[in-house]
C-alpha positions in Angstrom: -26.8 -36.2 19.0 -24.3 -34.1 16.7 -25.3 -33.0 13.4 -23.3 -32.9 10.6 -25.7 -31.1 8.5 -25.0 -28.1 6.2 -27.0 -25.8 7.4 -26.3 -24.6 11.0 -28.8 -24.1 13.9 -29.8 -20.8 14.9 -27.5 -19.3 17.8 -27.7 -16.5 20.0 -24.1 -15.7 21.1 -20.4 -16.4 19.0 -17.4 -17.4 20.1 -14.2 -16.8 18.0 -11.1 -18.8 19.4 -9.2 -19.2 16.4 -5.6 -18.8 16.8 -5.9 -19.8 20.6 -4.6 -23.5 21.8 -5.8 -25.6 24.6 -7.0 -24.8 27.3 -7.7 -21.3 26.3 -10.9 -22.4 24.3 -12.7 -24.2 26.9 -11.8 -21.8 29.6 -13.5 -18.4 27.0 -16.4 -21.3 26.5 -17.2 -22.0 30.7 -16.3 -18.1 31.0 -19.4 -17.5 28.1 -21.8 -19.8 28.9 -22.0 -18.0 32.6 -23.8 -15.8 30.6 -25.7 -17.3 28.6 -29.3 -18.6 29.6 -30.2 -22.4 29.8 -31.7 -23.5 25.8 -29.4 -20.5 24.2 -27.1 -22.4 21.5 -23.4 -21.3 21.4 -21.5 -21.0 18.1 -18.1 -21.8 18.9 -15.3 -21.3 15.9 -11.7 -22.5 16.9 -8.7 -23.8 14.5 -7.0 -25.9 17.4 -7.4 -29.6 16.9 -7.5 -30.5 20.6 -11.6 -28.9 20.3 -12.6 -32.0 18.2 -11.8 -33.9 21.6 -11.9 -31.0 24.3 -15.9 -29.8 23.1 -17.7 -33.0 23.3 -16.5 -33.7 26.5 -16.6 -29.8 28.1 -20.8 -30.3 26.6 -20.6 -34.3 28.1 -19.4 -33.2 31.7 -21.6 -30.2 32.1 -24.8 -31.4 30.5 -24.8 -29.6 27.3 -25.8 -30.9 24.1 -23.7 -30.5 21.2 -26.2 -30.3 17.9 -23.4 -29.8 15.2 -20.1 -30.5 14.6 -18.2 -29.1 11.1 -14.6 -29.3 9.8 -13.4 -27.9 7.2 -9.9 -26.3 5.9 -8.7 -26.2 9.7 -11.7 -24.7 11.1 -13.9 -25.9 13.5 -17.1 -24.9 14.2 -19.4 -26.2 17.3 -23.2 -25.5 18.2 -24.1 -26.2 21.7 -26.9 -26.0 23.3 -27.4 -24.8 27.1 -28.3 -27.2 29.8 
């Protein structure tokens, strides 16, 4: 389920990608979440359009959950939750 909520989960790590275009994002997000434990929740900030089609299906294919999804002004912002 993505959120749309105002106020944003709790996360333990941040990834900045703004200014970088596909595929750079998703390839910094696989190279983060290596490093991440399962249950930690990603913050992922990005200003390339592609990520509103390119997250949800990186979380879909590798079992992630994506709680929250925000636009606004061209940036993006993502939550994700480990698998």
């Amino acid at each position: 389920m993505v959120d749309t909520a105002d106020t944003p989960p709790d996360f333990q790590v941040e990834l900045d990608t703004t200014g970088l275009y596909c595929p750079e994002p998703i390839m910094l997000m696989h190279n983060k979440v290596r490093d991440m434990a399962s249950g930690d929740v990603l913050k992922v900030v990005a200003t390339d359009p592609a990520t509103t089609r390119d997250v949800p299906k990186f979380c879909h294919f590798l079992g992630h959950e994506l709680v929250q999804q925000q636009e606004s002004g061209g940036l993006f912002l993502y939550f994700i939750r480990l698998a």
